[in-house]
C-alpha positions in Angstrom: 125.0 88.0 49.2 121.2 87.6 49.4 119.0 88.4 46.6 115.9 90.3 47.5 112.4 87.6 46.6 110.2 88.6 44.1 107.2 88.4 46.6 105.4 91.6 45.0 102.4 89.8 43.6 101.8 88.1 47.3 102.0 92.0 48.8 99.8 93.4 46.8 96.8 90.3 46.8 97.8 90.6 50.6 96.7 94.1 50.6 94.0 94.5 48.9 92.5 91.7 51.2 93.2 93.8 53.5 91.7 96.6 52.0 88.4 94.4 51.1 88.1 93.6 54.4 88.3 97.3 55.9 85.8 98.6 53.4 83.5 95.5 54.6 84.2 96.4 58.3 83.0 100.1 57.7 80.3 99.4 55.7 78.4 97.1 58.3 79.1 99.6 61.1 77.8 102.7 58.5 74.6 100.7 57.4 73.7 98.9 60.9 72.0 101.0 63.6 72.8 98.9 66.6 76.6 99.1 65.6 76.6 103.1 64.7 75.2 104.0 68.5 77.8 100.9 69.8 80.6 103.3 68.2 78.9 106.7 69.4 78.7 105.4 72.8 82.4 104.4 73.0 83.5 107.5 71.7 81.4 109.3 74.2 83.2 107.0 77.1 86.7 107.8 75.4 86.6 111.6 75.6 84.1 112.4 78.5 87.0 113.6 80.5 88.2 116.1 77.9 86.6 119.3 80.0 88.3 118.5 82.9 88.3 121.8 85.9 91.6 123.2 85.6 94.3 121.8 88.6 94.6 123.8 91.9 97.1 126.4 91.9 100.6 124.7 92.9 102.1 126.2 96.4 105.8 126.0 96.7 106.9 124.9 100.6 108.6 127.4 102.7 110.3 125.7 105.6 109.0 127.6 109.1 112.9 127.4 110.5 115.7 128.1 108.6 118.4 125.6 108.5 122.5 126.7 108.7 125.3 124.5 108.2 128.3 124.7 109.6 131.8 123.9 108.0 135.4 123.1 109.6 137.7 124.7 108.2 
């Protein structure tokens, strides 16, 4: 039987590097200019499609002759 690794102490330096990093990530992009209208811009690009026209009606297809099938019995 395995017994579980006491590896708590690496999880929790491993996410609060991870944490560090995020809140270092946002801040840059919150204090610089050039990287605020970067993310604007993309988010404009992502959702300009989201006022698309409504689709065209949907028509079913009648067939002009009608087809029998015969059976021997």
């Amino acid at each position: 039987m395995l017994e579980p690794q006491n590896d708590s102490g690496v999880a929790s330096r491993r996410v609060a590097v991870h944490c560090a990093v995020l809140f270092a990530l946002v801040g840059l992009a919150i204090s610089t200019h050039a990287s605020s209208a970067l993310i604007s811009d993309a988010v404009q690009a992502e959702f300009v499609a989201s006022n698309m026209a409504a689709p065209a009606p949907m028509q079913l297809a009648r067939p002009a002759v009608l087809t029998r099938t015969e059976r021997e019995n």
